[in-house]
N, C-alpha and C positions, 0 to 999 in steps of 0.2 A: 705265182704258178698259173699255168695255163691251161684250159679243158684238157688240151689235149695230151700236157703233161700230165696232168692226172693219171689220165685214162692210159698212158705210155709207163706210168710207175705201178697201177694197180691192176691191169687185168693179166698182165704173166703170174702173177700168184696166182688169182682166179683163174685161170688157166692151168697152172700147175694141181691145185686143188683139186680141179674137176676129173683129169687126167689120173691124177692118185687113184680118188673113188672107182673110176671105169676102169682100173687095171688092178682093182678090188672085185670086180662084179657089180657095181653099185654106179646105177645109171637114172639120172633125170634131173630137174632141171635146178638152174643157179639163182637162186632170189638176190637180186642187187641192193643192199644198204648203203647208205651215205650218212657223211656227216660233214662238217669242214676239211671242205678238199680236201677227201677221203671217201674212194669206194671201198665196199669187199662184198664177197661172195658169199654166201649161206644155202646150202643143199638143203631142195625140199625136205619139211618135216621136220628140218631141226629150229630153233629159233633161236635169236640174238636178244642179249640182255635191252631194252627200253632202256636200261638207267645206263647205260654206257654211251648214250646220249648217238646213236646209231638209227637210221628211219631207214623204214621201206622208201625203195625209190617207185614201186609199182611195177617195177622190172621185174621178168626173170629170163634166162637164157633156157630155151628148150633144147635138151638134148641132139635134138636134130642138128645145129647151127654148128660148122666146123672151126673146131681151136685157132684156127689163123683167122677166122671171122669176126671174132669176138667182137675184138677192138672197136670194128667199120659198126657190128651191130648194136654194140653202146654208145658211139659218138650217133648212131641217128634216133636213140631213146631215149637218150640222158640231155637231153637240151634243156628241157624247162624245169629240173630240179637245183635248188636252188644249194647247188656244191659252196658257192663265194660268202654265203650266207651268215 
């Protein structure tokens, strides 16, 4: 699998997910976790289990940044974590 598959199988959830929230009323930003070629997404303030073997990538998407942006805005922040790992 390839970054950019990844990034082509995982951010339309993260996309969907964000989309859900904001047509809740519930708007700000997406903290990006990884683990073995595997993102996902986690809206501020909530947190992901440590032992499901899941890291912060030091990402997050700020609300401002537009759903068809996503992708372009994690392929230029997602470089040097170590997805192959």
């Amino acid at each position: 699998m390839t970054f950019q598959q990844i990034l082509d199988r995982d951010v339309p959830p993260i996309v969907a997910f964000s989309r859900s929230l904001a047509n809740q009323g519930i708007v700000g930003a997406i903290f990006i976790y990884y683990r073995h070629e595997k993102i996902c997404g986690v809206f501020e303030g909530e947190e992901i289990e440590a032992t499901d073997g899941w890291t912060f990538t030091g990402v997050s998407i700020p609300c401002s940044v537009p759903w068809d942006k996503w992708n372009h805005y994690l392929a230029q922040r997602l470089g040097n974590v170590p997805l192959f790992a």
